[in-house]
TORTIPA-540049 format. One record per residue (C-alpha): residue number from 0; residue in one letter; x negated, y, z negated. Coordinates in steps of 0.2 Angstrom, whole numbers, always signed. Layout:
N
<NUM,'a',<X,Y,Z>>;
...
This chain:
497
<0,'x',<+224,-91,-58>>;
<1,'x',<+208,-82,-64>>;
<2,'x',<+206,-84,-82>>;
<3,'x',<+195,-72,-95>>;
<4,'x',<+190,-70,-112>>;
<5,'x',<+185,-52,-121>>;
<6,'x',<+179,-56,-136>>;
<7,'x',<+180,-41,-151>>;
<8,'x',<+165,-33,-154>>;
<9,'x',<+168,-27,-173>>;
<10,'x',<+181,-28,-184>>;
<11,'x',<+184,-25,-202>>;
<12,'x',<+199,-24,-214>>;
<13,'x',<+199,-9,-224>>;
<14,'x',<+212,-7,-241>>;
<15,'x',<+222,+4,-247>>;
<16,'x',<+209,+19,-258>>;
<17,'x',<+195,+7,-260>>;
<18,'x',<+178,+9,-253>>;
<19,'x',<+177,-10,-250>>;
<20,'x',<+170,-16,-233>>;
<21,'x',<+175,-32,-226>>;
<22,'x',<+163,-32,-209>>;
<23,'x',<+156,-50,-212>>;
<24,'x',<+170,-58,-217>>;
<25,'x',<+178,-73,-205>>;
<26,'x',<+196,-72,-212>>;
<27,'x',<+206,-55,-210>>;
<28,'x',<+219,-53,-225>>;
<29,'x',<+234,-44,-222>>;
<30,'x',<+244,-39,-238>>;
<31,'x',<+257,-27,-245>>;
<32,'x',<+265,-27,-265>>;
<33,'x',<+256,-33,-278>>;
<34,'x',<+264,-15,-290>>;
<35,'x',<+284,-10,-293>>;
<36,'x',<+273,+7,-295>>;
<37,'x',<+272,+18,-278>>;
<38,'x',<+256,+21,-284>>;
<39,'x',<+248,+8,-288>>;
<40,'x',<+250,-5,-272>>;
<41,'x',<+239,-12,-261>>;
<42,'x',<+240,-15,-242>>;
<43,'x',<+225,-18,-229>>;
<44,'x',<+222,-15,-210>>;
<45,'x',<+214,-23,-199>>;
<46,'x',<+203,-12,-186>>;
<47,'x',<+195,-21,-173>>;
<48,'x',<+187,-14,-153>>;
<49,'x',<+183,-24,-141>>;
<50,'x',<+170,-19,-126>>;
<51,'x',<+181,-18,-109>>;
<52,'x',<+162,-15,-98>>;
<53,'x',<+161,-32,-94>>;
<54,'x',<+181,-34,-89>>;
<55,'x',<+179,-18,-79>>;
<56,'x',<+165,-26,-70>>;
<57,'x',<+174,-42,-65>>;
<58,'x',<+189,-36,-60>>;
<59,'x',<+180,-20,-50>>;
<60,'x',<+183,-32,-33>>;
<61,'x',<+203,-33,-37>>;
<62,'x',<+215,-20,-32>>;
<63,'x',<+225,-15,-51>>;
<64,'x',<+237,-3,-45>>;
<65,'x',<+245,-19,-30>>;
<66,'x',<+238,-33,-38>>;
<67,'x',<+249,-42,-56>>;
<68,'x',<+234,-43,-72>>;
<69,'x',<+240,-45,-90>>;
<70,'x',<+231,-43,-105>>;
<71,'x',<+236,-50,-120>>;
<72,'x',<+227,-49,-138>>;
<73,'x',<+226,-66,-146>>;
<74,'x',<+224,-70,-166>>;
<75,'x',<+226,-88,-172>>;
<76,'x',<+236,-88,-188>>;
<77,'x',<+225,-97,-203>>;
<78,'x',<+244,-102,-210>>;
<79,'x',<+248,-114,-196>>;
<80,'x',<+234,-124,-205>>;
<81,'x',<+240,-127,-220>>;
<82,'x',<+262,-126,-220>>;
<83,'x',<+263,-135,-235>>;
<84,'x',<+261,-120,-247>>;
<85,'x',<+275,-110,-238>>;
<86,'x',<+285,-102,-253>>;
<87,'x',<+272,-105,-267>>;
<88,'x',<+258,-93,-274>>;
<89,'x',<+242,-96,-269>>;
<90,'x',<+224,-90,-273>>;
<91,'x',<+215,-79,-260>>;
<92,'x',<+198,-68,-259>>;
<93,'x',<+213,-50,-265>>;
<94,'x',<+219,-64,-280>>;
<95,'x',<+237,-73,-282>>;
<96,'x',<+247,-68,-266>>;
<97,'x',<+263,-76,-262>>;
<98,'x',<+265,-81,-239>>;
<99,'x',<+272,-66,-231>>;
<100,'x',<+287,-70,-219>>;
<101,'x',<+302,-62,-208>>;
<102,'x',<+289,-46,-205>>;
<103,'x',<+283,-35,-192>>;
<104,'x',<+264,-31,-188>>;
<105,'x',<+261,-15,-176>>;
<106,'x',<+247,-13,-164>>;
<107,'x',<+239,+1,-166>>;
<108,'x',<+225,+12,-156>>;
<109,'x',<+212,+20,-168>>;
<110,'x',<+211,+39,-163>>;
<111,'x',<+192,+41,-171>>;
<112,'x',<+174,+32,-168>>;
<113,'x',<+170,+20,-184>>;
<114,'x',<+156,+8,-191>>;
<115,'x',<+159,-11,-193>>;
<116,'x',<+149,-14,-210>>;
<117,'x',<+140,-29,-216>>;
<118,'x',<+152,-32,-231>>;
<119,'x',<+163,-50,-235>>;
<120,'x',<+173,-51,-250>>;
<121,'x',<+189,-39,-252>>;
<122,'x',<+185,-40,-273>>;
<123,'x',<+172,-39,-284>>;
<124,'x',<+176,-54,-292>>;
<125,'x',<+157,-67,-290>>;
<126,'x',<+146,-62,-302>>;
<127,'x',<+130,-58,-294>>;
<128,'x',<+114,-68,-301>>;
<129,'x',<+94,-65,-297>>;
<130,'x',<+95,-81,-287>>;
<131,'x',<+106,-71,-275>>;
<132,'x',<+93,-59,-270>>;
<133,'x',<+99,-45,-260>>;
<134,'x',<+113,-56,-252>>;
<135,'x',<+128,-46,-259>>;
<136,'x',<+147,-53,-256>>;
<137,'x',<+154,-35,-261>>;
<138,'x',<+150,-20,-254>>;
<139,'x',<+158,-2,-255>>;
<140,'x',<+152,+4,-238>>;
<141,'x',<+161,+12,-221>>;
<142,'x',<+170,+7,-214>>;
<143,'x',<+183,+10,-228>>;
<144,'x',<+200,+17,-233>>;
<145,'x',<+191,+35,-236>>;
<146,'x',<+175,+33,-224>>;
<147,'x',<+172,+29,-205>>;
<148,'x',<+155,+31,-206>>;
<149,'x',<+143,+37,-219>>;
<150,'x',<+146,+52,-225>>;
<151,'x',<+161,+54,-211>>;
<152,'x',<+178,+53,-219>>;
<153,'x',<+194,+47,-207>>;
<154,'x',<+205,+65,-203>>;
<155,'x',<+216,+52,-210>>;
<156,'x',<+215,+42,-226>>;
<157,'x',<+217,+22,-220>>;
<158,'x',<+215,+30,-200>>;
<159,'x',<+232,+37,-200>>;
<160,'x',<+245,+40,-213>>;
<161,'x',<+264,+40,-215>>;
<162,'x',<+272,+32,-199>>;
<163,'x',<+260,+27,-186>>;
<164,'x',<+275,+29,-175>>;
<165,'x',<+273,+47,-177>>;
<166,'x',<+255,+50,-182>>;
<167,'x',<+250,+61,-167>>;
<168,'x',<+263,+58,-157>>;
<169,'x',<+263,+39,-160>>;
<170,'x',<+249,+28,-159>>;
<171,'x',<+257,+11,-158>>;
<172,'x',<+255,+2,-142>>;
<173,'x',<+262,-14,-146>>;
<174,'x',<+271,-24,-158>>;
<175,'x',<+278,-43,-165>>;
<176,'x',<+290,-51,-174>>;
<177,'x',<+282,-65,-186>>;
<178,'x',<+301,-76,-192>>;
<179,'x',<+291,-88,-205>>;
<180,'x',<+273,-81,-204>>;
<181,'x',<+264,-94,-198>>;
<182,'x',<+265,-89,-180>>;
<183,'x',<+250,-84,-170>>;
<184,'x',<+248,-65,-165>>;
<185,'x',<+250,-64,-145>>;
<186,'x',<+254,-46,-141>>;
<187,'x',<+255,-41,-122>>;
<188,'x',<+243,-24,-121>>;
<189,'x',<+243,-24,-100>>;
<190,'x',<+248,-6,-98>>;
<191,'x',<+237,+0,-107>>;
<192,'x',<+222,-11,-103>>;
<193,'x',<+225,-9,-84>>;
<194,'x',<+227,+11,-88>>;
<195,'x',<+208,+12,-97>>;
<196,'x',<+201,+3,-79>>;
<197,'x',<+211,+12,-68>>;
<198,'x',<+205,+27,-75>>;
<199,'x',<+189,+22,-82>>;
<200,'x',<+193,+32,-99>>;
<201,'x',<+185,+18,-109>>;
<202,'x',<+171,+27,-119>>;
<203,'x',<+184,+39,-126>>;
<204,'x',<+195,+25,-134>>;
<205,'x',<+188,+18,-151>>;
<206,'x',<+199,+2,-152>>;
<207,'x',<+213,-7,-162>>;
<208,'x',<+220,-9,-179>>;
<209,'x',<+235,-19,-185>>;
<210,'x',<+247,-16,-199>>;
<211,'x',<+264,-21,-207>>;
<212,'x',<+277,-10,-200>>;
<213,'x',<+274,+5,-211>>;
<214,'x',<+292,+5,-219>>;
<215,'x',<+288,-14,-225>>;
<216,'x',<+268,-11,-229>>;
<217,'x',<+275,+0,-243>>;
<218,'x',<+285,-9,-250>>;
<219,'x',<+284,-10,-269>>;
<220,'x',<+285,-28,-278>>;
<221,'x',<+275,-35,-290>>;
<222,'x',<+271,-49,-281>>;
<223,'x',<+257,-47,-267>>;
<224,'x',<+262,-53,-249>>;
<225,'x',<+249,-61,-237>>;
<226,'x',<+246,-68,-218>>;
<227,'x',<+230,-72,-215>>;
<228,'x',<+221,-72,-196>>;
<229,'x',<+205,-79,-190>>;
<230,'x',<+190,-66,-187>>;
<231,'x',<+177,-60,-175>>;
<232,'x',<+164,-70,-187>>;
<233,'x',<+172,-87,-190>>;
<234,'x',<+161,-102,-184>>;
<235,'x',<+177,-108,-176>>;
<236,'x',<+184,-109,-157>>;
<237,'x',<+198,-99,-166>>;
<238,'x',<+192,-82,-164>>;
<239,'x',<+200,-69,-160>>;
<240,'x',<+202,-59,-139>>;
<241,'x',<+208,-52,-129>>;
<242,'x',<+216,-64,-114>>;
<243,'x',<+215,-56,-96>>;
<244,'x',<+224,-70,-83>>;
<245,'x',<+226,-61,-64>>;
<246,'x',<+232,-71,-48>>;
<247,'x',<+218,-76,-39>>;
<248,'x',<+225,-96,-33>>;
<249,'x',<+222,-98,-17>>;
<250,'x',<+234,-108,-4>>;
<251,'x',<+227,-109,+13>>;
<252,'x',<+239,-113,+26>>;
<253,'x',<+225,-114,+39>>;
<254,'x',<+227,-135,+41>>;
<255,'x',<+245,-136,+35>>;
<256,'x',<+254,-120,+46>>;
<257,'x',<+270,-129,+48>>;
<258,'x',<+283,-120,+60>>;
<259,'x',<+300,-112,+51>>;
<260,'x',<+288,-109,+34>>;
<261,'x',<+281,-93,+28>>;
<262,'x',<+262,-97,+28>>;
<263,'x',<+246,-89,+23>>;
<264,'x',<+233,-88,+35>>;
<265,'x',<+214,-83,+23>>;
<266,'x',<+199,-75,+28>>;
<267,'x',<+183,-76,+19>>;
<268,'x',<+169,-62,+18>>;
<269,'x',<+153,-62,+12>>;
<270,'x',<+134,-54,+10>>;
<271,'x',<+119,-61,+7>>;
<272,'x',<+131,-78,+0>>;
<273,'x',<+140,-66,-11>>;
<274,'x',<+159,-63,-9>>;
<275,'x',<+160,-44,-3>>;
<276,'x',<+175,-34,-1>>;
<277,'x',<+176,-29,+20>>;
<278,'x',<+188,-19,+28>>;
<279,'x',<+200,-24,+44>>;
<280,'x',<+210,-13,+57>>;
<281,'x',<+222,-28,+60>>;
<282,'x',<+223,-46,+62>>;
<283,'x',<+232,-50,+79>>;
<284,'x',<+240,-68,+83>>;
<285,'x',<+240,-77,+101>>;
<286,'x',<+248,-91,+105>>;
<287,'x',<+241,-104,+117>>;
<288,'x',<+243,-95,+131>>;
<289,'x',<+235,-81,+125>>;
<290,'x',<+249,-69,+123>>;
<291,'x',<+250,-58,+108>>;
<292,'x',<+265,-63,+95>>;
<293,'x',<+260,-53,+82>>;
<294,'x',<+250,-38,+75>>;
<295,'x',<+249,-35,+57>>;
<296,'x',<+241,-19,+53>>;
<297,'x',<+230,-16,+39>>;
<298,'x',<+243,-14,+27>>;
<299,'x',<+249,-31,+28>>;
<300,'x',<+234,-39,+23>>;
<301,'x',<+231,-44,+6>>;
<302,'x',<+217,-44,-3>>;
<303,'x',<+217,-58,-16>>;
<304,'x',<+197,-58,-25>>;
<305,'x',<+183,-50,-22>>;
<306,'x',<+179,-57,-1>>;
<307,'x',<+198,-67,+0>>;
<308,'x',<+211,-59,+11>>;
<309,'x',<+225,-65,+17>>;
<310,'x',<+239,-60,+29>>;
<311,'x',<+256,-72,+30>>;
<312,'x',<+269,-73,+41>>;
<313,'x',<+282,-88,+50>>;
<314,'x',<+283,-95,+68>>;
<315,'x',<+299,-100,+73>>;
<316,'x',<+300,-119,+80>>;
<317,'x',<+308,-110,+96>>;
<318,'x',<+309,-122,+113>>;
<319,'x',<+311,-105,+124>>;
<320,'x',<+293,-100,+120>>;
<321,'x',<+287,-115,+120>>;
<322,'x',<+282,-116,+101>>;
<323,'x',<+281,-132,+94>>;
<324,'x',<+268,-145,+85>>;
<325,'x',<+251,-147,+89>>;
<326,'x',<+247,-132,+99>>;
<327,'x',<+233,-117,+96>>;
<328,'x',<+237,-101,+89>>;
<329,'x',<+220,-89,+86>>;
<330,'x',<+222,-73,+74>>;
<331,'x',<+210,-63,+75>>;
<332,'x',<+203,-50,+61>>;
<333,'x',<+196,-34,+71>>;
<334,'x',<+183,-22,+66>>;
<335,'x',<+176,-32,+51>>;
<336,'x',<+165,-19,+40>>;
<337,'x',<+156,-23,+27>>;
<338,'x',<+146,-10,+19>>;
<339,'x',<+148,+1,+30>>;
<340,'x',<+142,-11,+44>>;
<341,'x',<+155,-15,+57>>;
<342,'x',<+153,-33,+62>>;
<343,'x',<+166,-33,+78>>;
<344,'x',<+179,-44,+79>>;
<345,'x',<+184,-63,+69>>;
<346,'x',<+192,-75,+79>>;
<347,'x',<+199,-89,+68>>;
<348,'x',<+210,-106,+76>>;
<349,'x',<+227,-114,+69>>;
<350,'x',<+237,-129,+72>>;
<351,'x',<+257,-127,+74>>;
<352,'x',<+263,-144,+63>>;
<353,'x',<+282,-146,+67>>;
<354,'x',<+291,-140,+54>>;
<355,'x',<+302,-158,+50>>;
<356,'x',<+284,-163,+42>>;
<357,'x',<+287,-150,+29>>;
<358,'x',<+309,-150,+26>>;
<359,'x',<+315,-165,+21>>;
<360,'x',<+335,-171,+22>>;
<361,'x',<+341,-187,+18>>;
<362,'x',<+345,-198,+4>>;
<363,'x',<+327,-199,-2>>;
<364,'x',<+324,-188,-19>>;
<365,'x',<+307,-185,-13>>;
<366,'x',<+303,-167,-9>>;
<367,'x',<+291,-159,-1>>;
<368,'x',<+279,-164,+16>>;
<369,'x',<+286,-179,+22>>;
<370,'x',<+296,-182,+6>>;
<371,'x',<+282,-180,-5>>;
<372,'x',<+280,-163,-10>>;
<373,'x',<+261,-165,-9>>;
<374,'x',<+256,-165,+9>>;
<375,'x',<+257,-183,+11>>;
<376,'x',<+259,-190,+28>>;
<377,'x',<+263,-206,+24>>;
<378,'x',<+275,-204,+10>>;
<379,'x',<+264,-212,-4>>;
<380,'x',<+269,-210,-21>>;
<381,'x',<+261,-197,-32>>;
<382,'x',<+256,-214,-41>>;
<383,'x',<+245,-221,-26>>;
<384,'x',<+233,-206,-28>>;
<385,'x',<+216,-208,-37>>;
<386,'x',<+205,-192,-40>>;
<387,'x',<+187,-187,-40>>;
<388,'x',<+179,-172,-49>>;
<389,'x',<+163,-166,-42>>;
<390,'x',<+153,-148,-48>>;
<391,'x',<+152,-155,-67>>;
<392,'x',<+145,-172,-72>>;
<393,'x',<+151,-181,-89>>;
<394,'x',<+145,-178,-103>>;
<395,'x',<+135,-165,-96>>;
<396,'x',<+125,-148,-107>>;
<397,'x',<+130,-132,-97>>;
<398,'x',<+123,-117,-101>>;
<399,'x',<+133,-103,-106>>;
<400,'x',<+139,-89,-94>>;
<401,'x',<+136,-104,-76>>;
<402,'x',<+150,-103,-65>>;
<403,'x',<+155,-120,-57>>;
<404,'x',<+164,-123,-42>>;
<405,'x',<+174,-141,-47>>;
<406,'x',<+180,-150,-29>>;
<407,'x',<+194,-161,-31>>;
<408,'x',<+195,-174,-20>>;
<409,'x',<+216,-183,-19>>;
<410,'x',<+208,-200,-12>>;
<411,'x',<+222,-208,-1>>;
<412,'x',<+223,-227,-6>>;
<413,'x',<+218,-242,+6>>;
<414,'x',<+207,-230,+16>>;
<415,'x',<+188,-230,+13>>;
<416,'x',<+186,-210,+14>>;
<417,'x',<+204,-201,+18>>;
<418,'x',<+207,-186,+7>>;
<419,'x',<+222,-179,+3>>;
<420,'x',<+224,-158,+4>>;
<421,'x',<+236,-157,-11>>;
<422,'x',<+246,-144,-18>>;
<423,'x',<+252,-145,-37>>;
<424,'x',<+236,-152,-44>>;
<425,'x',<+232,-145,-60>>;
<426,'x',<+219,-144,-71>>;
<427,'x',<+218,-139,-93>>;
<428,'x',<+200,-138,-102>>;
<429,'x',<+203,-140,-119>>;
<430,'x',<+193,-146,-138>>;
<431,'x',<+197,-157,-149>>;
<432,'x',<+198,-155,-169>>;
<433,'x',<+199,-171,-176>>;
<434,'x',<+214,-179,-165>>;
<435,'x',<+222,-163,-160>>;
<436,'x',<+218,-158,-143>>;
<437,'x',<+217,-137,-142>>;
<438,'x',<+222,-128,-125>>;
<439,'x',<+205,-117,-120>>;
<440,'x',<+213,-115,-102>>;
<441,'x',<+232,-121,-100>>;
<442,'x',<+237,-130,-86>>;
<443,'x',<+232,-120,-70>>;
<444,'x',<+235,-123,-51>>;
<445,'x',<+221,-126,-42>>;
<446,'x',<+217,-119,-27>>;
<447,'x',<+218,-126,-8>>;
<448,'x',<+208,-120,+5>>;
<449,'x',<+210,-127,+23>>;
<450,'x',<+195,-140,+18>>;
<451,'x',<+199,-146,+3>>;
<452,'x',<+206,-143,-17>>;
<453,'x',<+195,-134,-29>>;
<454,'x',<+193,-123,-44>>;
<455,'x',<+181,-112,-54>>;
<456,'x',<+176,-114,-72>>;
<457,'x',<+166,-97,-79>>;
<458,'x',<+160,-103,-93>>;
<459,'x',<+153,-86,-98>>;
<460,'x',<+167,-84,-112>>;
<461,'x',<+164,-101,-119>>;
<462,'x',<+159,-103,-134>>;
<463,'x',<+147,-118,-140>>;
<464,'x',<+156,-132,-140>>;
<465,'x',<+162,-149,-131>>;
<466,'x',<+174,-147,-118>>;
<467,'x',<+186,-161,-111>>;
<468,'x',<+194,-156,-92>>;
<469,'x',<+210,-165,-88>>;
<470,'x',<+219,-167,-71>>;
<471,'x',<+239,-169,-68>>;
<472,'x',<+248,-170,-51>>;
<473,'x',<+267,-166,-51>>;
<474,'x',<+279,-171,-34>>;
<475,'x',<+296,-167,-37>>;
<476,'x',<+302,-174,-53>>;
<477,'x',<+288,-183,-55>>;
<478,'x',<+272,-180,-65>>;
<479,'x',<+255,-189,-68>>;
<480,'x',<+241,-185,-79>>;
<481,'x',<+228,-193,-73>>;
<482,'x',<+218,-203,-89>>;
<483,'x',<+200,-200,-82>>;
<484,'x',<+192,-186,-93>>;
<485,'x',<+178,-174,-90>>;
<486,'x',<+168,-171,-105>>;
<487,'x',<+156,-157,-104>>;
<488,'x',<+146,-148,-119>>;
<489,'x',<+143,-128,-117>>;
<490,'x',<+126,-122,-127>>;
<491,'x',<+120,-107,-129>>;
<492,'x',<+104,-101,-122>>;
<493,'x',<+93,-105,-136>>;
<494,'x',<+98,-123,-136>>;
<495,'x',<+95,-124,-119>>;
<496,'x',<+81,-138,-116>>;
């Protein structure tokens, strides 16, 4: 599963008819109420862009009209940290609020081009001293309520007004339910994500903002009501993205093409040591006596990543052809091109495994190869398995934005260098706060090649910290987490040493 982070590139929360800018601040503040006079209540947006140049880049090898890519936008909730004021007025940068819950927020897109601002606090409310300089915590500055930019008002008051619903034919592209407030914001924008790349219409589009749902943002109460997210300037792992996960898991069936099974037979490209996209007329499959079984045109290969194809297909265990275990098939990729330059013909070799080796019937509870689930040949329990990460050593500084290839190595016990070619081994990176353990990248499938288990870690989206990687095996009902634990350090290029 490839996994990346966006990062916003501005954001600011503007207030209802105030010329307060917020720019610098790490917390957004999301309120409504605080007047039983129309009038006279506040509410505040958040606005927020995030620059798609780099995503578009990375994913200009994958296919987006064939190939599944989601996109959601990611906020962590500041409430989830302390639950034990739920109910109670507290104190915040906008005054005494009282913890919004059972609200909606809506997603919306921001029609018109706008200024982030250098501004922090939401109130003029700290005196400002000599000692202070010119380090000002208020400022009335776009981008606000009235302004986008200097001297540049919004068509719009606030970037729309009335019902974003129906501002210009509607705006909102997504929306959430938040039951008691504390909840984190996770909003699935893939539509229109993957709509901007397909048609490269990025430059027109000025990003997002988020609102209560117009018909509770103006709500009259005298009470004020809050949620509170993290920003694109807290000093925290918290901050907020933009979460882009596509499929891109390899599982090569080259070593393991078991008769009765769909497998997937890969084929690797490259240029100069780079992954490159190629073309193919077909891919044909011989058997071992050199007569053609199948032809799959070009439109039954797949490409997976930039340079990964892949064609699949089954071969019947059929004692009339002759097809059985441990004989030769060939499949061969024709007219390889890459660039322009045709390379002629590829002709790759695989190995008929008898497909009892992969079914398993009986009164064993084991599943999978050979009652195991894993590949195993010896039916050895998940348990027996010990595991060796290479690519990343302990305790090791990484710079930010290397990519590492991690081989992981299912070391077959009693044996003095058998290894294991596994499937369901996962990996998670997280970081620790205190003796919470925070997800960075959930619990992802590794990938198998025909030579062995690895992954990729693109640390490019990682933001200064210590890094802990984790490995779990699962067979069946069974699972193991394996205790040995990588810890790894990302710093950024100016503590690089």
């Amino acid at each position: 599963m490839g996994i990346l982070r966006t990062y916003f590139s501005k954001d600011t929360t503007i207030v209802r008819n105030s010329c307060v800018n917020t720019g610098r601040n790490p917390i957004v503040e999301l309120f409504y109420g605080g007047s039983t006079n129309t009038n006279n209540t506040k509410y505040s947006r958040y606005l927020f862009d995030i620059d798609l140049s780099g995503l578009s880049q990375t994913l200009s090898c994958i296919d987006l009209s064939s190939t599944t890519v989601t996109h959601e936008i990611k906020i962590t909730n500041t409430s989830c940290f302390d639950r034990e004021i739920f109910c109670k007025t507290n104190c915040s940068s906008v005054g005494e609020v009282k913890r919004a819950c059972s609200f909606d927020l809506v997603l919306f897109e921001i029609p018109e081009s706008w200024d982030e601002g250098n501004g922090y606090d939401y109130t003029s409310t700290r005196s400002i001293t000599c000692e202070d300089g010119n380090n000002t915590y208020y400022c009335e500055s776009p981008a606000n309520w009235l302004e986008r930019k200097t001297n540049t008002d919004w068509t719009s008051s606030g970037v729309y007004s009335g019902n974003p619903r129906t501002y210009r034919g509607g705006i909102v592209i997504g929306e959430q339910h938040f039951d008691r407030g504390d909840e984190n914001l996770c909003i699935d924008v893939s539509n229109y994500i993957n709509n901007l790349l397909l048609t490269g219409d990025t430059s027109t589009k000025y990003g997002f903002g988020l609102a209560f749902d117009y018909p509770q943002e103006i709500l009259t109460d005298e009470d004020s009501f809050y949620v509170g997210f993290f920003g694109k300037d807290t000093n925290t792992v918290y901050e907020p993205f933009l979460e882009t996960k596509y499929n891109n898991t390899i599982k090569d069936d080259r070593n393991h093409f078991y008769l009765d099974k769909t497998n997937k037979l890969y084929l690797y490209t490259n240029s100069g040591g780079e992954p490159t996209n190629a073309t193919f007329t077909n891919v044909i499959i011989k058997d071992h006596n050199d007569n053609t079984y199948l032809t799959i045109p070009s439109s039954g290969i797949t490409k997976q990543d930039c340079g990964v194809y892949y064609v699949e297909f089954s071969v019947p265990n059929s004692p009339l052809s002759g097809y059985c275990g441990n004989i030769m098939f060939t499949d061969t990729w024709t007219d390889v091109t890459i660039n322009g330059n045709n390379l002629g013909d590829s002709e790759q070799e695989f190995i008929l495994r008898e497909g009892n080796s992969y079914y398993t019937v009986g009164t064993t509870m084991a599943s999978g190869a050979n009652g195991l689930g894993v590949g195993s040949s010896t039916n050895l329990s998940i348990y027996d398995y010990q595991f060796r990460v290479s690519g990343i050593k302990n305790q090791e500084k990484i710079k930010r934005g290397d990519t590492r290839r991690l081989n992981v190595e299912a070391r077959v016990p009693l044996t003095l260098d058998q290894v294991g070619v596994l499937d369901k081994i996962y990996y998670r990176i997280y970081v620790r706060e205190g003796n919470t353990q925070i997800d960075y990248i959930d619990w992802t499938e590794v990938s198998r090649a025909f030579d062995g288990n690895f992954f990729l870690v693109d640390t490019s989206w990682f933001i200064p910290n210590d890094y802990y990687i984790e490995i779990k095996l699962e067979s069946g009902d069974e699972t193991r987490t394996y205790d040995e634990v990588i810890k790894f350090e990302i710093v950024s290029e100016k503590d690089w040493c």
